[in-house]
N, C-alpha and C positions, 0 to 999 in steps of 0.2 A: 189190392195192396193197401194195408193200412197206412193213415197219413203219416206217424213216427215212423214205419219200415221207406214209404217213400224218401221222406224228407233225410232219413238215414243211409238210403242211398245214392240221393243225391249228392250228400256232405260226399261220401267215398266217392263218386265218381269224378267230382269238384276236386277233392285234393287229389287224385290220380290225374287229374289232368294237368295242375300244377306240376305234379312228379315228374310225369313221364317227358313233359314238354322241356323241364329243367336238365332232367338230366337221361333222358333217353329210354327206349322201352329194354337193350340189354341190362343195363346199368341200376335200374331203378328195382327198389325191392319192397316186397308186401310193408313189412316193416316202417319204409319210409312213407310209405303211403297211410298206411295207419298213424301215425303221428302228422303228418299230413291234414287227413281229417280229421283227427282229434277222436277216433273210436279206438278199439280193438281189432288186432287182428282176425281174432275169432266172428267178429261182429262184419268183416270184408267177407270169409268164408264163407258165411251166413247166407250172404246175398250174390256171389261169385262164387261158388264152388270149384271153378276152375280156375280160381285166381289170377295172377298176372296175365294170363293169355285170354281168359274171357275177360278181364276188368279191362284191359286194353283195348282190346274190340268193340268193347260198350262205347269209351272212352272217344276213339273214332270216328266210329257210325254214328253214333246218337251226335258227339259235336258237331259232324257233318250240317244235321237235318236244319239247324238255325241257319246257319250261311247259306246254302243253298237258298232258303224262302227269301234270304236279303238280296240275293245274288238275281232269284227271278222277278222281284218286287223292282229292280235297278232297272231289268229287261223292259219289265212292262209298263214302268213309269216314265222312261226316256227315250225306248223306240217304239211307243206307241203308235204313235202319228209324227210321221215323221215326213217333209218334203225337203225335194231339191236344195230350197233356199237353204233350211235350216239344221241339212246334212250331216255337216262338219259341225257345229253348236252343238245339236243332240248328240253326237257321237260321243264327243268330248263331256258331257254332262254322265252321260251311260259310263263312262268306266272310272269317273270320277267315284261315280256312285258304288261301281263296283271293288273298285279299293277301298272304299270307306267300310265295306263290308271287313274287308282283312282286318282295317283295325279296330271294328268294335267287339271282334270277335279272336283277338289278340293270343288266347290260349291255347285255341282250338288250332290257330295256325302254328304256334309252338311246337306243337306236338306232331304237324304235319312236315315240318321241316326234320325232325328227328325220324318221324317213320321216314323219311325220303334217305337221309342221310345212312339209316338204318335196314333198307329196303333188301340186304344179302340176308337180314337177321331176323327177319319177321316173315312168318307165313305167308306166305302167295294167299293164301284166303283172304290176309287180312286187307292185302292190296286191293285184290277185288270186290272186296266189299266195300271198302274206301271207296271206292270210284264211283263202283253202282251207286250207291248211296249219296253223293257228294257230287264231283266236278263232273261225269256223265252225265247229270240231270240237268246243272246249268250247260253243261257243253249244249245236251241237245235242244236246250230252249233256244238257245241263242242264235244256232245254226236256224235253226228253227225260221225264224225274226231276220235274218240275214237272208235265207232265202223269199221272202215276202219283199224284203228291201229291193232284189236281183229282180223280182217278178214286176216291180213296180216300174221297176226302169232304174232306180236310186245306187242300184251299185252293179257292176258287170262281174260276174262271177257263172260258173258252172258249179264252183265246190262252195255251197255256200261256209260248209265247216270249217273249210281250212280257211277262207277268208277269216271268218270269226277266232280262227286262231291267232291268223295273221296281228288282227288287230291286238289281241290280247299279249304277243310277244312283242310289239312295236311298243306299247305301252308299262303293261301289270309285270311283267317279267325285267322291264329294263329298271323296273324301281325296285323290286326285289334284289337285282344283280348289284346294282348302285347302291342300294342300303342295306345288304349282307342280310334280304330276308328280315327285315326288321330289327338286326341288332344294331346297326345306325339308323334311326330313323329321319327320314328327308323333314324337309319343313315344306309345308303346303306350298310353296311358292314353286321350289324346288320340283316336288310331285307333276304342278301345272304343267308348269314348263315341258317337262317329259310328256306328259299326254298330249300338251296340244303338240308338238312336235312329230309324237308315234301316230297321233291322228291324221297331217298333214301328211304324212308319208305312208300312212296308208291308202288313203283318197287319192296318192298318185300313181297306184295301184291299181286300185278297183272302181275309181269315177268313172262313171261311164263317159265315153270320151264323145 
């Protein structure tokens, strides 16, 4: 692809993602998305010939593939090496890291609260391609990293997945619920707070006793 045709579709995938995160995948129309990007509609068809249903799709899966490297990069920077002592620390550091993913990648989650919100009205394809592409990758890294934890001695589990869910609903989920998904956002202190909390009450869980 030539670099104008990339850079041209990048702009349309850029303002689609704007669009669709603003105002949802029913709701949102080629139109808005071409004044969005600032091209033609003609110039969307170009490069989407199935327009709104493939521009959406791109929209998803391709936003997915950044998070996810931020999302494995948090894995293996923070439960690398990890011991006993500094369990509870690195735990709290790992999901620190892994929120910080949500917000540097702010639009992409936009759009993942509308396809959830939207989830009667979107193809079943486009969920599972979502997935594959996106939270199943870090889901199975993690599980991944959690059972090496279990193997070590550092956490008592059999499932190491649902553990790693565990922790991710004690924490990423309560500050989602707490701040409407981003549309109030917490102030860092606030965030802490909830992590080291969901942490502590995870490890009374799964410490090995």
């Amino acid at each position: 692809m030539r670099q104008g045709m990339a850079e041209k579709r990048s702009a349309i995938v850029q303002g689609a993602r704007k669009v669709f995160g603003r105002d949802g995948y029913t709701r949102t129309s080629i139109d808005a998305i071409a004044e969005q990007a600032v091209v033609s509609t003609r110039t969307i068809y170009n490069h989407f010939p199935g327009g709104k249903v493939q521009l959406f799709r791109a929209v998803v899966v391709e936003g997915s593939e950044p998070v996810v490297e931020a999302q494995l990069d948090a894995i293996d920077r923070r439960l690398h090496k990890v011991t006993a002592a500094d369990l509870e620390q690195d735990l709290v550091e790992f999901v620190a890291a892994w929120i910080a993913a949500s917000h540097r990648f702010a639009d992409h989650f936009a759009v993942i609260r509308q396809l959830r919100a939207e989830s009667a009205h979107v193809p079943r394809e486009f969920l599972t391609a979502w997935r594959r592409s996106g939270p199943q990758r870090a889901s199975d890294a993690l599980s991944g990293r959690f059972a090496a934890l279990a193997a070590d001695g550092l956490l008592a589990t059999d499932d190491p997945a649902r553990a790693a869910r565990h922790l991710l609903l004690l924490t990423v989920d309560e500050i989602n619920e707490v701040g409407f998904d981003g549309a109030l956002p917490l102030s860092e202190e606030a965030e802490r707070a909830i992590v080291e909390s969901g942490v502590r009450a995870f490890l009374r869980g799964y410490a090995p006793r």
